[in-house]
N, C-alpha and C positions, 0 to 999 in steps of 0.2 A: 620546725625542728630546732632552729637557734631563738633565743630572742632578740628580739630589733627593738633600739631604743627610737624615739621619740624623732631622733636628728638623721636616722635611717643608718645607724652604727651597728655591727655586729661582731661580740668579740669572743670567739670562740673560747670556750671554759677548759683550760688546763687538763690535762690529763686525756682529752681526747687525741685518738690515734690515728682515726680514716676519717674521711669526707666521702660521703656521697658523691657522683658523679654529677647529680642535677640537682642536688642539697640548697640550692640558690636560686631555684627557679621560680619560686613563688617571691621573692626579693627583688628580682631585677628591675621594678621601677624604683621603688623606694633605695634600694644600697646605695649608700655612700661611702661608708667607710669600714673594711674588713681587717680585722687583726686576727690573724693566726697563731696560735702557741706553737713551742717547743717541740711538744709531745707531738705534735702530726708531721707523720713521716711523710707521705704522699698526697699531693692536688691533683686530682683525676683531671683526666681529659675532659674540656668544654664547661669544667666544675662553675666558674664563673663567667660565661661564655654568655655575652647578651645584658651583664648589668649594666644597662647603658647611664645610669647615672653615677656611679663609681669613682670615686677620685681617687681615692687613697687605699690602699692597699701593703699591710704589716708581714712580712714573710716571717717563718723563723730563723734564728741565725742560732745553729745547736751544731755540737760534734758532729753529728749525725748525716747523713746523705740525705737532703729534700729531692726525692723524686716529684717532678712537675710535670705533669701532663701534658699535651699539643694542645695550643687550641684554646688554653681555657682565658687568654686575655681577647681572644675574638669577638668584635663588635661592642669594644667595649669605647666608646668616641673619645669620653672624659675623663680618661683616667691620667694622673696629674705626675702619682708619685706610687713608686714601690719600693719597699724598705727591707 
């Protein structure tokens, strides 16, 4: 669905609005590092749920109300920073 760079980065392209709720599941060994845009209002429940090699982690910071799901930092051992 996204593409993953080389270093296991994935930066989600502007203009998107939703995420899938399992949109990450074929990532979870590889993820390292996710940057989220502006434009996405909501992270479903469990969305990142399991990427256990995950460090870093870009929220948006907009007017807007980020609804965050339950759940979706679970199982996740390595995660270092979220912004």
């Amino acid at each position: 669905m996204f593409n993953e760079n080389n270093q296991g980065e994935i930066n989600i392209p502007k203009g998107v609005k939703e995420i899938d709720e399992n949109c990450f599941q074929d990532y979870r060994w590889n993820l390292k590092q996710l940057t989220i845009p502006t434009s996405v209002t909501s992270i479903p429940k469990k969305c990142i749920e399991g990427c256990r090699n995950l460090t870093n982690i870009t929220l948006p910071l907009n007017d807007n109300q980020l609804v965050i799901g339950n759940k979706i930092f679970k199982n996740n051992q390595h995660l270092e920073q979220y912004i």
